[in-house]
VOGU-3710 file (C-alpha; in Angstrom, 3 decimals, decimal comma):
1> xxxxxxxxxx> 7,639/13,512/-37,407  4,294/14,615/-35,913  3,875/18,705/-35,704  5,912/20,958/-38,112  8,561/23,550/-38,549  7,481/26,606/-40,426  9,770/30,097/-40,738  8,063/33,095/-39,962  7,768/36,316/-41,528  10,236/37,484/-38,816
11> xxxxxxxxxx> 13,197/35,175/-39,668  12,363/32,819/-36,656  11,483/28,936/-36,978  8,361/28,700/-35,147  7,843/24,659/-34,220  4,590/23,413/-33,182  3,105/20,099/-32,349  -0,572/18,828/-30,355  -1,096/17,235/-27,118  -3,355/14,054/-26,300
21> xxxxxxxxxx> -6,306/16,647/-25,709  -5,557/18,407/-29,352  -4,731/21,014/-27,335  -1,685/23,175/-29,537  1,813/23,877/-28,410  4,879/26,566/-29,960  8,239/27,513/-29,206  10,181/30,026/-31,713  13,887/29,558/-32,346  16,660/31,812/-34,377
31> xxxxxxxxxx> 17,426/28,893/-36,342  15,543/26,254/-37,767  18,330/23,008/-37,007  17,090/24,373/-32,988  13,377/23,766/-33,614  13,500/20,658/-35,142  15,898/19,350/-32,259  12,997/20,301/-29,638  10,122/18,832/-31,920  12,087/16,000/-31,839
41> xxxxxxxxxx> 12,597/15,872/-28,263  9,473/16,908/-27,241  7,947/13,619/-29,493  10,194/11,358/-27,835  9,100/12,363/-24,183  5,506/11,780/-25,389  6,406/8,322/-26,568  8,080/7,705/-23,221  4,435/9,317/-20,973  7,186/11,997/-19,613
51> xxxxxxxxxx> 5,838/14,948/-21,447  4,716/17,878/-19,510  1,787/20,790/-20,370  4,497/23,509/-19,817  1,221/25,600/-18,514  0,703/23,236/-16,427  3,824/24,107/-13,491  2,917/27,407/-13,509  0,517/27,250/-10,694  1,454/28,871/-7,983
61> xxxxxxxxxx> 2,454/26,793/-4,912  0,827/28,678/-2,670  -2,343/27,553/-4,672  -1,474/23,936/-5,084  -0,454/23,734/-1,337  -4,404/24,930/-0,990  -5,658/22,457/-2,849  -3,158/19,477/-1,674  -4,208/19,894/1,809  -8,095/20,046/1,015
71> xxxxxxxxxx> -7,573/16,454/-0,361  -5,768/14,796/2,737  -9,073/13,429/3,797  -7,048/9,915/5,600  -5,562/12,421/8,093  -6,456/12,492/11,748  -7,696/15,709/12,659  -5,148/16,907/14,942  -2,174/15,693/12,047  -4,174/18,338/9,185
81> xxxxxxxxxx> -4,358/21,085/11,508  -0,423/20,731/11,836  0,112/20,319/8,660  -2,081/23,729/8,059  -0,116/25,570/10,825  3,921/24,244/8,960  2,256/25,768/5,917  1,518/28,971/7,340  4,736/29,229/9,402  7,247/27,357/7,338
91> xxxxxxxxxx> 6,545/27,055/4,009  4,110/29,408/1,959  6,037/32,320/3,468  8,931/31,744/1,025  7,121/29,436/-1,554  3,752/30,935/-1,714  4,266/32,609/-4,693  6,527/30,458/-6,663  5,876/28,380/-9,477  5,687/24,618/-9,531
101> xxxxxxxxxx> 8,057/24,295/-11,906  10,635/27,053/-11,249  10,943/25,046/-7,903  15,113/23,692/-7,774  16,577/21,398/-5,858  19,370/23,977/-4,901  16,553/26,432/-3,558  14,827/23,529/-0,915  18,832/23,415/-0,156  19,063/26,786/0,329
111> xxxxxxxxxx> 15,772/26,844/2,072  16,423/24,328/4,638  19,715/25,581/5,179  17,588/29,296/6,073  15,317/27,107/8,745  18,526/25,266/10,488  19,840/28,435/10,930  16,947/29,712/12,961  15,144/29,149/15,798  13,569/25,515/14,609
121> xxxxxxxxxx> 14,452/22,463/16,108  16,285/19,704/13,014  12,744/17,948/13,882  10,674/21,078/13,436  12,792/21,196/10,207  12,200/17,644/8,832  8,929/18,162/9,335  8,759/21,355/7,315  10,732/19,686/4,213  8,317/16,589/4,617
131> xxxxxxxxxx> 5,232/18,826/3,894  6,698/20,743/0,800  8,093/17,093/-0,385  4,449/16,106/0,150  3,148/19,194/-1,700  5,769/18,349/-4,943  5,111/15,094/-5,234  1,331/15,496/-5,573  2,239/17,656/-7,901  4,193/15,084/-9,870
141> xxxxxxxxxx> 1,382/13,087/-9,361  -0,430/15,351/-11,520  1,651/15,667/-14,373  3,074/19,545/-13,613  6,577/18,998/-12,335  8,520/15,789/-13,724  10,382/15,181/-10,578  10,444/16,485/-6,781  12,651/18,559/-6,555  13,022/18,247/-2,944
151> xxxxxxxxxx> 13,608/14,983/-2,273  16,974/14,107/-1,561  17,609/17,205/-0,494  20,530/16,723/2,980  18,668/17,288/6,491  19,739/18,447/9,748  19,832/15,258/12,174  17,146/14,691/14,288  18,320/13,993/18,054  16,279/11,595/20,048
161> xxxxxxxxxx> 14,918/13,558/23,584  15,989/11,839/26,170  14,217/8,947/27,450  13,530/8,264/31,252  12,921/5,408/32,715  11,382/4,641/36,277  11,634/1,800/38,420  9,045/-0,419/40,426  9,518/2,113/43,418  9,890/5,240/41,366
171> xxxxxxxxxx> 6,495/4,472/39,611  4,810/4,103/43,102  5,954/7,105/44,623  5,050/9,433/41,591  1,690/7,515/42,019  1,315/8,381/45,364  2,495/12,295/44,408  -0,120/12,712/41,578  -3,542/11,571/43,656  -5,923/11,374/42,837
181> xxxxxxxxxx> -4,721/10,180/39,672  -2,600/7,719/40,841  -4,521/4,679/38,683  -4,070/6,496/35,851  -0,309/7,036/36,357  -0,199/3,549/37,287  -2,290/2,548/34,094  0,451/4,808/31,783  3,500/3,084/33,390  2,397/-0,542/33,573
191> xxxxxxxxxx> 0,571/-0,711/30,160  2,397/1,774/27,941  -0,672/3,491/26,437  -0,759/6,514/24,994  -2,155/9,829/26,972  -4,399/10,574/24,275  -5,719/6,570/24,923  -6,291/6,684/28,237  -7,921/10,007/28,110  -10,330/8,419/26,315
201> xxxxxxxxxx> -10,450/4,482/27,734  -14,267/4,071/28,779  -15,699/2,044/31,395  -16,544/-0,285/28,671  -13,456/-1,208/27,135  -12,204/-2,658/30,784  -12,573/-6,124/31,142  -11,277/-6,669/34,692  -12,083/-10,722/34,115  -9,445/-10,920/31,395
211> xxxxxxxxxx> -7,311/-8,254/32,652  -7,192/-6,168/28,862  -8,073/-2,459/27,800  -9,496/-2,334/24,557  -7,917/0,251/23,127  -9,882/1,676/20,289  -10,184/5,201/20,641  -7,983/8,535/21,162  -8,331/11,744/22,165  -6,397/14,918/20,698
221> xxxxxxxxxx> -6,520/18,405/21,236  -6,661/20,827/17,799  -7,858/24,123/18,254  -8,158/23,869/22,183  -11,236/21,452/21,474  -10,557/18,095/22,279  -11,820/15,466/19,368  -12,306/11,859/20,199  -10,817/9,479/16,916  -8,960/6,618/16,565
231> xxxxxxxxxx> -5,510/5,418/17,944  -2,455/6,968/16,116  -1,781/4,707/13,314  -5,743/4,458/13,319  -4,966/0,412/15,025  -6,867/-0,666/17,283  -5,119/-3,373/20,276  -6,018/-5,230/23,323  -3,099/-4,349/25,742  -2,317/-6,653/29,060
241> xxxxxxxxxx> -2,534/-5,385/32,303  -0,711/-6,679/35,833  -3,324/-8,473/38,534  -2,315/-5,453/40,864  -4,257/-2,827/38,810  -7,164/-4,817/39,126  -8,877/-3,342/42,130  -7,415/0,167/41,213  -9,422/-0,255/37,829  -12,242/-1,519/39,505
251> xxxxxxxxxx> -12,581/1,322/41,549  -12,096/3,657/39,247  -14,630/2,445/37,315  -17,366/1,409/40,152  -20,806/3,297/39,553  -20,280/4,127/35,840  -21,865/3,678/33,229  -20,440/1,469/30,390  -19,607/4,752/27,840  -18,577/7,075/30,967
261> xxxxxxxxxx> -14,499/8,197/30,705  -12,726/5,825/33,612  -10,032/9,075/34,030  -11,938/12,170/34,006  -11,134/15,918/35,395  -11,664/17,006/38,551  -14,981/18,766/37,648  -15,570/16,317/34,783  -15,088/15,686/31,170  -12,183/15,055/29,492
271> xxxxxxxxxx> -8,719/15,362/31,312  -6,297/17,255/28,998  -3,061/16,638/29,682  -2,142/20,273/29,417  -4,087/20,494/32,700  -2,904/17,379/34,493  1,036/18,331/33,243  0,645/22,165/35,478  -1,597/20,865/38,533  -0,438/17,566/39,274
281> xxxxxxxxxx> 2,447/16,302/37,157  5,455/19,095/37,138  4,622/19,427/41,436  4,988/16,038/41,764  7,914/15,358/39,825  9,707/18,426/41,198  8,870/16,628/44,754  10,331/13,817/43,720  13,646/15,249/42,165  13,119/14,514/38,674
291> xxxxxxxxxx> 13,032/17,273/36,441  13,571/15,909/33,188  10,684/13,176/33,809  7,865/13,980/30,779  4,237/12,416/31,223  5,260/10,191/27,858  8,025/9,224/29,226  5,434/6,418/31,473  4,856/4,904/28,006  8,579/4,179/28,236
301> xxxxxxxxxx> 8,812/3,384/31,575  6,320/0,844/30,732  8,461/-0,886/27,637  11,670/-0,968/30,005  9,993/-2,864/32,597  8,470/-5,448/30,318  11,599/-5,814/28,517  12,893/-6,473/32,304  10,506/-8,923/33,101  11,340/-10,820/29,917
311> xxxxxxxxxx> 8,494/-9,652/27,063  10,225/-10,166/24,128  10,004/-7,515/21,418  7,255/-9,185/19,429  5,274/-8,742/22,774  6,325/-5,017/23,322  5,012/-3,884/19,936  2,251/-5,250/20,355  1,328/-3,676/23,577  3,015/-0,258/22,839
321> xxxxxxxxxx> 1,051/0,011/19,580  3,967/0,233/17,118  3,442/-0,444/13,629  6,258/-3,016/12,865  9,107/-4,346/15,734  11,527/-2,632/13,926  10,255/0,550/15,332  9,840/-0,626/18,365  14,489/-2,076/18,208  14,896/1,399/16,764
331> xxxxxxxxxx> 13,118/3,054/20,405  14,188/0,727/22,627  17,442/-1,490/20,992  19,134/-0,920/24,474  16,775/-2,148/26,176  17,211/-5,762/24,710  21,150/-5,736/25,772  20,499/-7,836/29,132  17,837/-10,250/26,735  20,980/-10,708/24,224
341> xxxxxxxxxx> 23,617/-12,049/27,043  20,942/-14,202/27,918  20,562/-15,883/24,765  24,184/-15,957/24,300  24,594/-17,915/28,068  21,417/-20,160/26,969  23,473/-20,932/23,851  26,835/-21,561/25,746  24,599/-23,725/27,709  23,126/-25,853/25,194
351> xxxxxxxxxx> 26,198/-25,820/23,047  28,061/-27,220/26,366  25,286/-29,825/26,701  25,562/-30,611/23,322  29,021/-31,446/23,028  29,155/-33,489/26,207  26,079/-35,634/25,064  28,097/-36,293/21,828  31,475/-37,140/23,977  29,288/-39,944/25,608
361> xxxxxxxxxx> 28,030/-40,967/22,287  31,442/-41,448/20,906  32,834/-43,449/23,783  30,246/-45,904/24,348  30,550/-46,304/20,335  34,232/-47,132/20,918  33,390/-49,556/24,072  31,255/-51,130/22,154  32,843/-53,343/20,128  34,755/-54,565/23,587
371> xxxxxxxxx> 31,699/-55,563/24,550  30,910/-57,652/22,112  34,190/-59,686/21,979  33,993/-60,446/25,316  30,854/-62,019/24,791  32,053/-63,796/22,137  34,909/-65,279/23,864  32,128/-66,251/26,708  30,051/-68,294/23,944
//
């Protein structure tokens, strides 16, 4: 057995053993039978690569947390400075101080059970477990915790806000009650782009010929700066849009330059949709008797009325953006109710078809043998 078991001049069995780096490890114990069991199991986890520096959990987690989020370099701007502003609110006030390793599974119960009970939304929640799961596993990562102790751990339920959807006529008179940003709110509802990606759609990325934005760039707002990046999901997509929008489009873009913003504010620059929501949206909605309408809730206006006109979902991912169709059945899986009955009448239909074409089949078969005796009694 690598390491030893020596008794000390104190009566205790002191048992000690080296790590990869030579580095030296002890634990005492009363009796000696006690030492030799955690020598023994303490070899066994290094033969298995699932022995821990004991040291090494003690860091703080208000420390790793620091250090976690200074290496997230793949996230968008506006997704670090959340996750900066869940770790000041949500997390490091109760973990801050504790160590990586004296983190239990029954104390992320206990501590999601404490947010639930508060003011926070189950999403605001979720989101708050997600970034201390995301904290433990690095940690794991790392070799100072074994396991995340987090994960697992039961969540409140997230409830889906209430989608809206607009028809044909709707989506002309909120047009009509938002100038002079009617195109845009067109643009929203009959493409299903983001806000963020028509905020930033430039004169060049129009192609009026072909009828497609080229969606390749995003705005977001962190800090009250605005910061141009890429879509969400960092995709880029060409995204279809109806002849109708075409002289819309090309008026909003008429005497631009090929970089210039096609939506802009009123005085210029970016339009934040802070701005647009207070001076144009929430008067024209409230004109229009729909108080629960959101601005993203064009981007689903948009998926309802392709799914209407037929698109199938392969098509609606694609111009919404999502990352695989199943995300876009999990939004929108109502949505494709109508599209089912029609492919169960279309399969009536052919099964109908089928079985009548293999009726005739079977009697001109059984004719056909008449047939040909009463041409051989003609011979």
């Amino acid at each position: 057995m690598a390491g030893n078991v020596q008794k000390r001049p104190n009566g205790k069995w002191r048992a000690r053993h080296r790590d990869a780096s030579g580095c030296e490890h002890a634990r005492h114990f009363a009796r000696k039978l006690d030492a030799e069991r955690w020598l023994a199991s303490v070899e066994v986890a290094k033969a298995r690569g699932e022995w821990l520096d004991p040291a090494a959990g003690k860091v703080q987690l208000g420390e790793w947390a620091e250090q976690w989020l200074s290496g997230q370099v793949q996230l968008k701007p506006s997704t670090y400075a959340r996750y900066g502003l869940i770790l000041r609110k949500q997390v490091l006030p109760t973990w801050s101080r504790v160590p990586l390793s004296a983190v239990t599974y029954s104390d992320v119960s206990a501590w999601v059970k404490t947010l639930s009970s508060s003011h926070l939304s189950a999403s605001s929640v979720r989101h708050a477990h997600r970034v201390l799961s995301l904290i433990l596993d690095h940690a794991v990562k790392d070799g100072r915790i074994s396991k995340n102790p987090a994960k697992g751990v039961r969540l409140p339920r997230a409830v889906r806000s209430q989608m809206i959807f607009l028809s044909h006529g709707q989506v002309d008179q909120l047009a009509d009650a938002c100038e002079p940003h009617g195109t845009l709110v067109l643009v929203l509802a009959y493409t299903g782009i983001r806000w963020g990606e028509a905020a930033a759609l430039r004169v060049g990325r129009v192609d009026l010929m072909r009828r497609r934005l080229a969606i390749d760039e995003a705005t977001s707002e962190v800090g009250g700066h605005v910061i141009f990046g890429t879509p969400k999901s960092h995709k880029r997509r060409s995204v279809p849009f109806p002849a109708f929008l075409t002289d819309p489009l090309m008026a909003a873009t008429a005497g631009k330059a090929a970089d210039d913003l096609v939506f802009t504010a009123p005085g210029g620059g970016v339009l934040r949709n802070t701005n647009f929501r207070s001076r144009v949206f929430d008067r024209a909605k409230k004109e229009l008797a729909l108080p629960g309408l959101r601005v993203h809730d064009l981007r689903h206006t948009a998926a309802s009325l392709a799914i209407a006109s037929g698109a199938n979902v392969k098509a609606v991912q694609s111009m919404l953006g999502h990352a695989s169709a199943a995300m876009t059945l999990d939004v929108y899986a109502g949505l494709f109710t109508d599209d089912m009955d029609a492919v169960a009448e279309r399969l009536d239909a052919a099964a109908s078809l089928a079985r009548a074409d293999s009726m005739r089949t079977t009697e001109v078969l059984r004719l056909a043998p008449r047939a040909e005796a009463k041409g051989s009694q003609a011979v």
